[in-house]
N, C-alpha and C positions, 0 to 999 in steps of 0.2 A: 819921359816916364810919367806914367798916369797916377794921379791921388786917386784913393779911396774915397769912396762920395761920400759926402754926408758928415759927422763932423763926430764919428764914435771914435776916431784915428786922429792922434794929432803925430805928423807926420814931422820926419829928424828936420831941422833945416841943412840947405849946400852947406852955412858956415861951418854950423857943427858937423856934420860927415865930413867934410873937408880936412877940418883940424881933425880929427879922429885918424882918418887915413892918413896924415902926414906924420901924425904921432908913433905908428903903430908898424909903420912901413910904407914906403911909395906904392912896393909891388909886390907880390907873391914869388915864392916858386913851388908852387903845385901847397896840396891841404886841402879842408875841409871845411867848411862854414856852417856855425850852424842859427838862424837869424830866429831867436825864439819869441819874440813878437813882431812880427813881421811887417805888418800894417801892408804896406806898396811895394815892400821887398826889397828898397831902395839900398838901404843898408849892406844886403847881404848879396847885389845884384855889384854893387860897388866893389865886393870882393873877389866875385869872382872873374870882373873884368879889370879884377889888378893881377890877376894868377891863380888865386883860390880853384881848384880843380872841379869839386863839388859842394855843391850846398843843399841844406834841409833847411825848408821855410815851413815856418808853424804862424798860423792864427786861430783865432776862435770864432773870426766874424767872416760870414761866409762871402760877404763884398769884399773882404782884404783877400781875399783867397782866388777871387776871380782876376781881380786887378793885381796881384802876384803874378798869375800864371800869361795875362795880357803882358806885363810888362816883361817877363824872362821871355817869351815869346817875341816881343820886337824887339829885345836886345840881343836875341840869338842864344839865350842862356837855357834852355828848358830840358835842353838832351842832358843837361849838367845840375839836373836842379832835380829834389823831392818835393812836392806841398803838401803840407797836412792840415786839414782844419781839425782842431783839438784845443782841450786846455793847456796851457804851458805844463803842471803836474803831471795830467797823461800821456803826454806828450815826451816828457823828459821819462817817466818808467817806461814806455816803447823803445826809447832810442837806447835806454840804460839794457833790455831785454835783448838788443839787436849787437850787444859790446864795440859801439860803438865814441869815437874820440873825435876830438875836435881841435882844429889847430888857433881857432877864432869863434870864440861866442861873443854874439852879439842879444844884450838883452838890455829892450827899450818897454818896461813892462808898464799897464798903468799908474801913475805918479803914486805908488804907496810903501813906501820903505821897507815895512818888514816884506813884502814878497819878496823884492830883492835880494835881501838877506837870506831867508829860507830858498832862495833858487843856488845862490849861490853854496850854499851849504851841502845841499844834492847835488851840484855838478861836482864838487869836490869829493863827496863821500862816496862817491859811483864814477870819479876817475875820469869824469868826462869830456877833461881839457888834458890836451897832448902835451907830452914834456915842456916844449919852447912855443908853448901856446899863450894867447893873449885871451881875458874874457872883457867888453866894453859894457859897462853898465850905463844908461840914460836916466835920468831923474828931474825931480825938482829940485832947484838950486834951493828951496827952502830949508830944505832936508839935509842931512851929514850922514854919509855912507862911510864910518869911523868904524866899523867894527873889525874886530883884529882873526883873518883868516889864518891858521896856523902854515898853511901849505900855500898861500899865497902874498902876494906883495905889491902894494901900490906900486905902478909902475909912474901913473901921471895922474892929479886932478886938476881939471880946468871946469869955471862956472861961466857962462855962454847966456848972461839975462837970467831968465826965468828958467834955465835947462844948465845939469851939471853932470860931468862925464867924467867916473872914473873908470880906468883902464887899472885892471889887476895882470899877472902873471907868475910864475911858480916862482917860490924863493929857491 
């Protein structure tokens, strides 16, 4: 799987995808993905070659968006795959327009707390995680993703060095 050049992406490590996937389920059986900072796509490319059926990759940077569509292309994933280059905002009111749900978000946004928070607020208020859906948040472990979602529920948090990963799902 090819990185993004240059050094605007700081891309997931194997450990942490690894422990994420083993957290969250081995394998699919069919669903949705949807990888809203996408960077390599590595994340969301991981999903769907666990069973994830379809996935929607969004970036803003239009190198993550080539080396997206390079990499679902040699892993065979691209007939099963959307890319968008977009903001994560315009990008979540398109998909919110299209009523569409998600069994798996994956959001690895740049290292600043409140996005996360206001992202996760919008996937919630616009429905956009599926009943027995999982949403993965990626962060600085400097940071505390403490806030209390009324419709959701820590499912697991692990800190990984400098990167910290909480996995929410519906209470």
């Amino acid at each position: 799987m090819k990185a993004v050049p240059g050094n605007q992406t700081r891309p997931t490590t194997d450990k942490v995808k690894e422990s994420i996937f083993n957290i969250i389920g081995p394998y699919f059986e069919g669903g949705r993905v949807l990888d809203l900072f996408a960077g390599s796509g590595g994340l969301g490319i991981e999903a769907l070659s666990r069973g994830m059926e379809q996935g929607i990759f969004v970036d803003r940077d239009q190198k993550a968006i080539q080396t997206i569509k390079a990499n679902l292309e040699a892993c065979g994933f691209a007939g099963q795959a959307e890319v968008y280059r977009n903001e994560s905002e315009r990008a979540l009111k398109a998909i919110i327009k299209r009523e569409l749900s998600f069994d798996l978000i994956l959001l690895d946004p740049p290292y600043k707390k409140h996005v996360l928070e206001n992202l996760l607020e919008s996937i919630i208020e616009n429905r956009l995680l599926a009943e027995n859906g999982a949403i993965v948040c990626e962060y600085a472990s400097e940071y505390t993703l403490d806030k209390e979602f009324e419709e959701l529920e820590i499912w697991r948090q692990e800190v990984y060095g400098i990167t910290a990963v909480t996995i929410f799902r519906h209470k």
